[in-house]
KOLRO-673022 format. One record per residue (C-alpha): residue number from 1; residue in one letter; chain; x, y, z. Coordinates in steps of 0.05 Angstrom, whole numbers, plus 32768, in hexadecimal, padded with zeros to 4 digits. Each point is the difference from the previous one (the first is absolute). Layout:
N
NUM/a/A/X/Y/Z
...
//
This chain:
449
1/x/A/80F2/7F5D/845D
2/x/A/7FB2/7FF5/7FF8
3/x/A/8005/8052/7FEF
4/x/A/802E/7FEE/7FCC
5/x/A/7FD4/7FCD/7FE7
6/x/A/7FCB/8033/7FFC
7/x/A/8022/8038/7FE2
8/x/A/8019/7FD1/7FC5
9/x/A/7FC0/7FDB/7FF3
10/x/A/7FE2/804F/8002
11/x/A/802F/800D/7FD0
12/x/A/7FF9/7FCC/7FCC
13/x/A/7FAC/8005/7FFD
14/x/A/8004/804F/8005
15/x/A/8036/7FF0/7FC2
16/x/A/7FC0/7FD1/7FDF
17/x/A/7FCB/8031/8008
18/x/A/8032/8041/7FDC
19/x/A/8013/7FC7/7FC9
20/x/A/7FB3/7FFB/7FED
21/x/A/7FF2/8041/8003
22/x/A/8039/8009/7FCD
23/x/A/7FE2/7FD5/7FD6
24/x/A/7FC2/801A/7FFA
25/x/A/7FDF/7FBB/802B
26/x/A/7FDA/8021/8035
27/x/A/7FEA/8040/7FD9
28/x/A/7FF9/7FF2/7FBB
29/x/A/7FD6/802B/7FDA
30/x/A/7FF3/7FD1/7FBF
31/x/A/8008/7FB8/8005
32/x/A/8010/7FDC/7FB9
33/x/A/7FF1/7FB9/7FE8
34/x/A/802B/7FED/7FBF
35/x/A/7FCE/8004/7FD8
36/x/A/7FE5/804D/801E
37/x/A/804A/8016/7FFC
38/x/A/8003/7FE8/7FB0
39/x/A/7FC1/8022/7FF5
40/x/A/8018/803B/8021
41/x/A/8044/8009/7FD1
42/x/A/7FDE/7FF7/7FC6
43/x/A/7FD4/8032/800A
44/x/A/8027/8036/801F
45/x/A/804F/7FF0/7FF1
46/x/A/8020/803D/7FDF
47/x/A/8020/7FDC/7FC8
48/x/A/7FCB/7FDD/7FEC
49/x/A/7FDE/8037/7FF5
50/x/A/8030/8022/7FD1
51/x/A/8005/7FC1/7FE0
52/x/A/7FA4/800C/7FF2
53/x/A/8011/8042/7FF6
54/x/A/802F/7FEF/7FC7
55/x/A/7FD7/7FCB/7FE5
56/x/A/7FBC/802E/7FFB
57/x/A/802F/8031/7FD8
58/x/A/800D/7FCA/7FCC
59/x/A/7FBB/7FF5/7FF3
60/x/A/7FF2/8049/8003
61/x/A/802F/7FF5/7FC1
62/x/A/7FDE/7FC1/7FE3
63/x/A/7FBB/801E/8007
64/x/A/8020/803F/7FDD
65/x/A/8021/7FD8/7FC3
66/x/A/7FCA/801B/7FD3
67/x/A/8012/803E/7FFF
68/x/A/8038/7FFC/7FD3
69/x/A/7FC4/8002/7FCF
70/x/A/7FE9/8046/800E
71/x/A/8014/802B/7FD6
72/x/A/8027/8046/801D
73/x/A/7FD6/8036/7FF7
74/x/A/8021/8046/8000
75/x/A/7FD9/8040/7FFC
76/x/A/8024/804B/8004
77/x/A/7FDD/8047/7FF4
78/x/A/8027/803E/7FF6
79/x/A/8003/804C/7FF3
80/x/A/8033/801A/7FCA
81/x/A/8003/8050/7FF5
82/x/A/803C/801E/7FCF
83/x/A/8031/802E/8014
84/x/A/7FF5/803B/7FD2
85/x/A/7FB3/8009/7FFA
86/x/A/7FE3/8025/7FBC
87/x/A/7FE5/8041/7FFF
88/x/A/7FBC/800B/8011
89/x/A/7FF2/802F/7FC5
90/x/A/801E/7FD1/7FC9
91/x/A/7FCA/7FC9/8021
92/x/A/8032/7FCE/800A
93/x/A/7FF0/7FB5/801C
94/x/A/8004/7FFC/804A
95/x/A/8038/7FEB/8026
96/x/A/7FDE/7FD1/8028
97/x/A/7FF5/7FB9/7FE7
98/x/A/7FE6/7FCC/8033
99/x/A/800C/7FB0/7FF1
100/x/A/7FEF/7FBE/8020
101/x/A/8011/7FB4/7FE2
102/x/A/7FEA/7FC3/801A
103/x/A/8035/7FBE/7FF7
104/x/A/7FF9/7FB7/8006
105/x/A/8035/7FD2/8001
106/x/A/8007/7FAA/8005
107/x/A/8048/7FE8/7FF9
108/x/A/7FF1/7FAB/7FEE
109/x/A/8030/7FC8/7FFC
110/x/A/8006/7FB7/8013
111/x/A/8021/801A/8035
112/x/A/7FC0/8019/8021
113/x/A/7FDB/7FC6/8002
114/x/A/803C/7FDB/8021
115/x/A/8003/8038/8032
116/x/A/7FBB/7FF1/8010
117/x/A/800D/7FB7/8011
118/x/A/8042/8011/8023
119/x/A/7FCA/8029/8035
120/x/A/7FDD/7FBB/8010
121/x/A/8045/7FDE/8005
122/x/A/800E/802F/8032
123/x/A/7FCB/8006/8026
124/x/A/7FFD/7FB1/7FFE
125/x/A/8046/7FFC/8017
126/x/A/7FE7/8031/8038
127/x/A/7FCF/7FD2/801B
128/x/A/8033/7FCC/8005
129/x/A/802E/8024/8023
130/x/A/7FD5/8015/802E
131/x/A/7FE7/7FBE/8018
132/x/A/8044/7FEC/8008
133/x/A/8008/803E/802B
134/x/A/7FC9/7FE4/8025
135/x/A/8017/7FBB/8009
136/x/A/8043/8018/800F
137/x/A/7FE6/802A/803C
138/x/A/7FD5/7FC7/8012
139/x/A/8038/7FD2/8012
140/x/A/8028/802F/801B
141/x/A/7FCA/800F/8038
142/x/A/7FF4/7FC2/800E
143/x/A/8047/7FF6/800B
144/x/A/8003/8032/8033
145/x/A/7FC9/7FED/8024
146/x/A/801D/7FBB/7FFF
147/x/A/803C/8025/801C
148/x/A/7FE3/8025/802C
149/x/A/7FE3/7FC4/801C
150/x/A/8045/7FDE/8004
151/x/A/8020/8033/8023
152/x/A/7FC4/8004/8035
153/x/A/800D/7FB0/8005
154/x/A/804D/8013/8011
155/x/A/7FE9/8033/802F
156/x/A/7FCA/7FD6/802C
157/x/A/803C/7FCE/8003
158/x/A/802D/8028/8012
159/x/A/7FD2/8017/8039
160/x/A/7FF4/7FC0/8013
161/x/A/8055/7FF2/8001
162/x/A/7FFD/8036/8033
163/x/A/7FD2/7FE2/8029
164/x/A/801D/7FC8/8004
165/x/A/8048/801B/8006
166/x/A/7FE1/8035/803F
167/x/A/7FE3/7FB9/8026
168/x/A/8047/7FD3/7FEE
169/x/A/801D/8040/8023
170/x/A/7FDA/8009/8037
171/x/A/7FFF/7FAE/8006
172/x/A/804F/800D/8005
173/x/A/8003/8032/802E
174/x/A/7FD2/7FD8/802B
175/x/A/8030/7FC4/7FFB
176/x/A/8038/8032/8013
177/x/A/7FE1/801A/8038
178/x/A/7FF0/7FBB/801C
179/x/A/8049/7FED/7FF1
180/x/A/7FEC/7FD2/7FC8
181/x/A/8023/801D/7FC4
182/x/A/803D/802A/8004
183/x/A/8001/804F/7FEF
184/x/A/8013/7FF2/7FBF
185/x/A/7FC6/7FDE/7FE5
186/x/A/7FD7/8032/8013
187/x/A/8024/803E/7FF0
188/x/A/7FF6/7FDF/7FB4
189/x/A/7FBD/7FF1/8004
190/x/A/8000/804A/800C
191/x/A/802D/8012/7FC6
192/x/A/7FD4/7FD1/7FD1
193/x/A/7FC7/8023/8010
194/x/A/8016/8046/7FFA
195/x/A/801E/7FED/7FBC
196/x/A/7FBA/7FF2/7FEC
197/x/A/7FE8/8041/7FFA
198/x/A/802D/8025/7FD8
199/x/A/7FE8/7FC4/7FC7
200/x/A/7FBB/8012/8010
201/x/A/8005/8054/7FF7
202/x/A/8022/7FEC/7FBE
203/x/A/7FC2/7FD1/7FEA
204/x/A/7FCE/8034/8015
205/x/A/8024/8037/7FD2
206/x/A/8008/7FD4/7FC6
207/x/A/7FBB/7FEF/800A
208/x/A/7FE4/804F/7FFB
209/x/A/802B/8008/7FC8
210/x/A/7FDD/7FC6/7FD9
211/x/A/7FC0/8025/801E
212/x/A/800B/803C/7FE0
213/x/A/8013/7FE6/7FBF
214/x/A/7FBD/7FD5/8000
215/x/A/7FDB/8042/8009
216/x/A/801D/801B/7FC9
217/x/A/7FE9/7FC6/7FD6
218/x/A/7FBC/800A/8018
219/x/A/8002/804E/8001
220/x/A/7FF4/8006/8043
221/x/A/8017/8042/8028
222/x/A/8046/7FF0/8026
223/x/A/7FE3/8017/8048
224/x/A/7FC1/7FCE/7FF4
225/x/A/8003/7FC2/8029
226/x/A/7FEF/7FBE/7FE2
227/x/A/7FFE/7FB9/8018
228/x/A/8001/7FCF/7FD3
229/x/A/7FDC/7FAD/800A
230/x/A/8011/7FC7/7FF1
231/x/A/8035/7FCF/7FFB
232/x/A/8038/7FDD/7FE0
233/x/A/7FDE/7FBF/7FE8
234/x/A/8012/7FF0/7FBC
235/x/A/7FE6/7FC5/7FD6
236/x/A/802D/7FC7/8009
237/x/A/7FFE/7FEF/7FAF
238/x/A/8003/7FB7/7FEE
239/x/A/8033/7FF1/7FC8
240/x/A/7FD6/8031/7FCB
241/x/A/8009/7FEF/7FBD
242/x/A/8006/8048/7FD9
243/x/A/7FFD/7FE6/7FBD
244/x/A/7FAC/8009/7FF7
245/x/A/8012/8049/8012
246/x/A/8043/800B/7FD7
247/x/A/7FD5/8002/7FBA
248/x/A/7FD2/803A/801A
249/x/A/8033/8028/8024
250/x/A/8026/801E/7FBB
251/x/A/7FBA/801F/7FF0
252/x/A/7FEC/8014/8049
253/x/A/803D/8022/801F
254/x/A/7FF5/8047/7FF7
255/x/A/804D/8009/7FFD
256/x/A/8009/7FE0/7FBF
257/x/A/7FB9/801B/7FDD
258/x/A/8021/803C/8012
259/x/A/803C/7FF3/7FE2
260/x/A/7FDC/7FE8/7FC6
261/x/A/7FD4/8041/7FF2
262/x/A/8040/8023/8008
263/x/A/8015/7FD5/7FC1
264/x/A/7FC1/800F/7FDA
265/x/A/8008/804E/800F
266/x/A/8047/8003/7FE4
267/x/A/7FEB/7FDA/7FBE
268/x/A/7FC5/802D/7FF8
269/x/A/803A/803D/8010
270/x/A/802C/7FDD/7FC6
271/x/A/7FC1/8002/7FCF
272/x/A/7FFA/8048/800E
273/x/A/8040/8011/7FF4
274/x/A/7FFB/7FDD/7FC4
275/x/A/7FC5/8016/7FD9
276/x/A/800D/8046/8017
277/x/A/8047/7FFB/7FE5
278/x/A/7FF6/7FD6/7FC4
279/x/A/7FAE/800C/7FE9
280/x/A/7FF1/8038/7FE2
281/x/A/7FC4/8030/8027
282/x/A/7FC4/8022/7FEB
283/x/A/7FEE/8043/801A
284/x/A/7FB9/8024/7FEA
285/x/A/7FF6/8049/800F
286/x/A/7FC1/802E/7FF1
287/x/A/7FFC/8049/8010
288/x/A/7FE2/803E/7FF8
289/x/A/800B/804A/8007
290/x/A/7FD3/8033/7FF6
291/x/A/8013/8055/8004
292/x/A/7FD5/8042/8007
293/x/A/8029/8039/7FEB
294/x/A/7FDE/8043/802B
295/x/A/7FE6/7FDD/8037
296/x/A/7FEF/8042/8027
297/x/A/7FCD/801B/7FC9
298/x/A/7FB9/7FE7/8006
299/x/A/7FFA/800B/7FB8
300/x/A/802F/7FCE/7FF0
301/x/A/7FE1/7FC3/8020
302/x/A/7FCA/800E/7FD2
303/x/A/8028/7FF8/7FBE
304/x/A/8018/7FB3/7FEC
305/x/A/802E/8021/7FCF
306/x/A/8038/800D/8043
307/x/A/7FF8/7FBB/8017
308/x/A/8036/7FD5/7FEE
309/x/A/800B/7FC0/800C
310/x/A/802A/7FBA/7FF0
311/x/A/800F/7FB5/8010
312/x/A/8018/7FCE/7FE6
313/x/A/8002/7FAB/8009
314/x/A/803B/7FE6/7FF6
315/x/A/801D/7FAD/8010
316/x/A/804C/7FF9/7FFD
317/x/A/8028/7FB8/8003
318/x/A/8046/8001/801A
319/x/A/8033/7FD7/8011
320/x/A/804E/8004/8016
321/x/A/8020/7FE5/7FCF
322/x/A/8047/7FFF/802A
323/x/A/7FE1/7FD6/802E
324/x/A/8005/7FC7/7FCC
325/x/A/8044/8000/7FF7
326/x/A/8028/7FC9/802F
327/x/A/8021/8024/8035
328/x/A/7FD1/8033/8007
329/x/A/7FED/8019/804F
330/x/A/7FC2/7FEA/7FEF
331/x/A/8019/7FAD/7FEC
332/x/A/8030/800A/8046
333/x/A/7FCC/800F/802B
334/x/A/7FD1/7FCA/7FDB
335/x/A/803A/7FCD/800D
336/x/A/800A/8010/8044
337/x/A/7FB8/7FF9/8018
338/x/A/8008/7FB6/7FD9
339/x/A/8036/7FF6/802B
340/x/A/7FDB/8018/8040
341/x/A/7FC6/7FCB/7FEF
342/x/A/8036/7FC6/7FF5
343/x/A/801E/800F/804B
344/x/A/7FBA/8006/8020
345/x/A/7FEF/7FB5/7FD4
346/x/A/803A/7FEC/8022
347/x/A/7FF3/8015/803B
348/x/A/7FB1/7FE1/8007
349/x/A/8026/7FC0/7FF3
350/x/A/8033/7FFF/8037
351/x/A/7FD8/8024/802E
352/x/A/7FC2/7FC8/7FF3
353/x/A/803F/7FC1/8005
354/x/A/800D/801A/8043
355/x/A/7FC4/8003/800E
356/x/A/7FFD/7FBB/7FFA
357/x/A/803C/7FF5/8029
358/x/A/7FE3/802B/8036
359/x/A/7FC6/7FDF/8002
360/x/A/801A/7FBA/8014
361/x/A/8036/8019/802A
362/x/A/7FC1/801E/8032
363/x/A/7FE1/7FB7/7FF8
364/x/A/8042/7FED/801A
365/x/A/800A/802A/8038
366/x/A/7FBA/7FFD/8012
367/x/A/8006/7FB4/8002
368/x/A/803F/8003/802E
369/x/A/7FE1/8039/8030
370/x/A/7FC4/7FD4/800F
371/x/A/8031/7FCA/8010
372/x/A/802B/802A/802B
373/x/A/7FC0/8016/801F
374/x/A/7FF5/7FBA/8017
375/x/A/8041/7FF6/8018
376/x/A/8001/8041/802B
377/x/A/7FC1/7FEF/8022
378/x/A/8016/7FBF/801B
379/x/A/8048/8023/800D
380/x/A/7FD5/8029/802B
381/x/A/7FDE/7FC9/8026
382/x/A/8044/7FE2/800E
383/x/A/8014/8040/801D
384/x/A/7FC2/8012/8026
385/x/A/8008/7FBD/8023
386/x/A/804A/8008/8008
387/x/A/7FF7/8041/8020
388/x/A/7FC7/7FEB/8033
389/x/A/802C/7FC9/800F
390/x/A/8042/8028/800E
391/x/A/7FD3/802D/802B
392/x/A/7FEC/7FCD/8034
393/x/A/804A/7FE7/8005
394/x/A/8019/8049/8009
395/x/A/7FC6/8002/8034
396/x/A/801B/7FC7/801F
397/x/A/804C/8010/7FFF
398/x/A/8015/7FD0/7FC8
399/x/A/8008/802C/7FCD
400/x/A/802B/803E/7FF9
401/x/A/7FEA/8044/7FED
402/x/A/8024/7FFF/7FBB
403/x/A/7FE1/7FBC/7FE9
404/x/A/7FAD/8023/8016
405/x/A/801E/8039/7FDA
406/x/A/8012/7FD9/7FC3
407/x/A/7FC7/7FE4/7FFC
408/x/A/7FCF/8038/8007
409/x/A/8028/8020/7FC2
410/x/A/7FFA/7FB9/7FD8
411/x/A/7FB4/800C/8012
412/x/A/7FFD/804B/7FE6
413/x/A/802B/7FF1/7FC2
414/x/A/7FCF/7FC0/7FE9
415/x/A/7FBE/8038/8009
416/x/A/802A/8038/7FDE
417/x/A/800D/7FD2/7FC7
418/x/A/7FBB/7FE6/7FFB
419/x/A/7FE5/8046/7FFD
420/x/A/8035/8015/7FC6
421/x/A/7FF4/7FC7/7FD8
422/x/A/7FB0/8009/8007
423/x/A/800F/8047/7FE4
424/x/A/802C/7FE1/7FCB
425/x/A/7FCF/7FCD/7FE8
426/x/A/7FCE/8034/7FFA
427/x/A/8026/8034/7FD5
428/x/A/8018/7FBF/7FCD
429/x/A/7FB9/7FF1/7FF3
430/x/A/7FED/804C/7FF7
431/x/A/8041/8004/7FC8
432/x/A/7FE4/7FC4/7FEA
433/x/A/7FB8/8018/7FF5
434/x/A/801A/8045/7FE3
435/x/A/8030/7FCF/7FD3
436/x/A/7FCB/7FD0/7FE7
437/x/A/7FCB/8040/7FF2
438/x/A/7FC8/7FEC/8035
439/x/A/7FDF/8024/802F
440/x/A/8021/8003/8042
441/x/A/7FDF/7FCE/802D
442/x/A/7FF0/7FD4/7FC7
443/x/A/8033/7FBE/800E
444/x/A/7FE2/8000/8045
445/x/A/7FBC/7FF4/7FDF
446/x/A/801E/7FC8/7FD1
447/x/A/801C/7FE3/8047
448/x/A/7FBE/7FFE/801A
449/x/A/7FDD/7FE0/7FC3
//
C-alpha cells in the first residue's frame, strides 16, 4: 500500500511540474506586467497598424489638397510627312513638317474648395478612428490578461482540490485498512479524486487558448512563451457618483467624435454634389503650338518664313442646365445624401442616450459586484472554517466521508466565485472607463484621491 501511496503522490507532482511547463511557468522566455503587455500591442498589433497605415494615407491626402490648384500641363511633339511627296524638279515644299504644343489646363468650381476641406474632414475623422482603434485594443488586452489571470486562479485551485482530494483518499484508505471506514468510502475518495483531473486538462487548454489569442493581441509569435504578473485585485469602488463625468464623456468618447466626423464628411459630400450639380464651373486653358515644315534641311532652320506657329487663351463658363430641373439624377442623388445625414443625426442621438443608459447601468453593476465581493469573502471564511472543522471530525470518526466531501466543494465554490467576481468587477470598471471617455486606470486614481 505505501507503494501505492508513492506511485500516486508521483503521479500527481510529475502531473504539476508537465502543467507548468505547459504554461510557460518554469521556462518562460518574456515575462509581461499589464502595463509592458499594453505597450507591447500597441506598438506591434497587426491591426493597429493598418489602422496608422490608413490614417497616414489620409493625410498624405490632406497635405495633398492643394493640388487641385495646379494647373494640368500637357506637352506633345510630332512628325507629320504626306503621302504623295512633290517632284523634286517642280521644287515642291517638303513632305516633312515637324510640330510641338504646349497646354495648360485648371478646371475651378465651388466644388474644389469643398473638396479641399472634405481632405481635412477625412483625415480628421481618421485620427479619431484610430484612437478608438487604440482604446478598443487597449481594453481588450487588458481583458485577457485579466483572463488569463482568472483562469491561472482556477487552475492553482484546482491543483490545490487535488491535493487535497489525493490526502482525503489516502486518509481513507488508511481508515480502511485499519478497519475504520468501510470500502466504500474509500473507493470514492478515489473516484473524487480521479474526477479531478479531467476538470483540470480542460482548464489548462482553455487557458493556452486564451494564451494564444493574447499573443495575437500583442503580436507575439505563436511558439513564443510568455508569462504574464500580476493579479486579480480590482478597486473595490465606493458608491461613485458618475454625473461630474457624464458632461465630458459626449465630447471624449472617440466612438461618437467618430460618428460625428462621419456626419460632417457626408454634409461636406452633399455640398459637393451640390455645387457641382447646380453651380456653374469655370475652366481656363492656354496653349501653344508651334511647326517647322522641312525639318531635315539645315537651310531651313535658318529661314523664320517656315516657322509656324499658334495659341490661343481661352476661359469658358458652363453649367448643366438639366440638373436644375426637379427630378433630375443630379436633385435624387442630392436628396439622398440629405437623407443619409438625417439617419446618421439620428443616429449620434440614440447612440449618445444610450450612452447615457450604459453609463449608469456599469455604476450599477459595479456597485452590486463590490457588494457581492464582500459577501463572497466572508462566505469564504465560513467555509474555510467549516471545512477545517469537518476535517478533524472525519479524523476523529464523527463525520462521514460525504459530509468532508461537501464541504471541501462549498470551500472551492466560495474561492471560485470570489475569483470570477474579482474578474467581473474589473472588466465593469474598464466598460465603464471606455464608456465615460477616461483613460484606463483613471477611476482608480479618483479612488485614491
Amino acid at each position: 500500500m505505501r507503494y501505492l501511496q508513492t506511485k500516486y503522490l508521483g503521479r500527481f507532482f510529475l502531473g504539476c511540474v508537465l502543467c507548468l511547463f505547459v504554461r510557460g511557468g518554469l521556462f518562460a522566455d518574456t515575462e509581461l506586467s499589464l502595463d509592458e503587455a499594453v505597450g507591447l500591442a500597441l506598438s506591434r498589433n497587426l491591426g493597429l497598424q493598418r489602422s496608422r497605415i490608413d490614417t497616414q494615407t489620409l493625410k498624405r491626402a490632406k497635405d495633398a489638397r492643394w493640388n487641385v490648384l495646379v494647373p494640368g500641363i500637357e506637352a506633345s511633339a510630332a512628325l507629320n510627312r504626306v503621302n504623295e511627296k512633290p517632284p523634286a524638279a517642280q521644287g515642291g515644299p517638303s513632305p516633312y513638317t515637324a510640330a510641338g504644343s504646349v497646354a495648360l489646363r485648371l478646371s475651378l468650381s465651388p466644388a474644389t474648395f469643398t473638396g479641399m476641406k472634405r481632405a481635412v474632414r477625412d483625415y480628421e475623422r481618421g485620427l479619431i478612428s484610430l484612437e478608438n482603434a487604440r482604446t478598443l485594443l487597449e481594453m481588450d488586452v487588458r481583458k485577457a490578461f485579466y483572463g488569463l489571470l482568472l483562469l491561472e486562479e482556477n487552475i492553482k485551485l484546482t491543483r490545490q482540490n487535488i491535493l487535497t482530494a489525493e490526502k482525503r483518499w489516502l486518509q481513507a484508505d488508511e481508515n480502511y485498512r485499519n478497519g475504520l471506514v468501510p470500502e466504500l468510502d474509500s473507493l470514492s475518495a478515489k473516484v473524487s479524486l480521479e474526477n479531478l483531473r479531467p476538470t483540470l486538462d480542460e482548464e489548462i487548454i482553455a487557458w493556452q487558448e486564451q494564451l494564444e489569442l493574447f499573443k495575437e493581441y500583442l503580436g507575439i509569435e505563436p511558439d513564443e512563451n510568455v508569462r504574464i504578473t500580476g493579479s486579480i485585485e480590482p478597486a473595490l469602488l465606493p458608491d461613485l457618483d458618475t454625473r461630474p463625468f457624464r458632461a465630458s464623456a459626449l465630447a471624449l468618447r472617440p466612438d461618437i467624435q467618430e460618428l460625428r466626423r462621419i456626419r460632417d464628411v457626408s454634409i461636406l459630400n452633399r455640398d459637393m454634389a451640390k455645387q457641382s450639380a447646380l453651380l456653374p464651373s469655370l475652366s481656363l486653358g492656354w496653349a501653344y503650338s508651334p511647326a517647322l515644315t522641312d525639318p531635315f534641311s539645315s537651310g531651313r532652320w535658318n529661314s523664320r518664313d517656315n516657322f509656324a506657329d499658334s495659341g490661343m487663351f481661352t476661359v469658358s463658363l458652363s453649367l448643366a442646365i438639366d440638373n436644375l430641373f426637379p427630378g433630375s439624377p443630379a436633385r435624387v442623388s442630392i436628396a439622398a445624401l440629405e437623407d443619409d445625414i438625417q439617419k446618421q443625426e439620428s443616429r449620434i442621438l440614440e447612440f449618445t442616450r444610450q450612452a447615457g443608459v450604459e453609463i449608469e447601468t456599469l455604476g450599477r453593476k459595479i456597485h452590486k459586484s463590490r457588494q457581492t465581493i464582500e459577501a463572497l469573502l466572508l462566505n469564504e471564511e465560513l467555509a474555510q472554517r467549516t471545512y477545517t472543522l469537518t476535517e478533524e471530525a472525519y479524523r476523529q470518526g464523527s463525520k462521514e466521508l460525504l459530509t468532508l466531501e461537501n464541504a471541501a466543494g462549498e470551500l472551492q465554490s466560495a474561492r471560485l466565485h470570489i475569483v470570477r467576481e474579482k474578474y467581473t468587477c474589473i472588466t465593469l470598471i474598464l466598460d465603464l472607463e471606455y464608456a465615460l471617455g477616461l483613460r484606463f486606470g483613471t477611476l482608480e486614481g479618483e479612488i485614491k484621491k
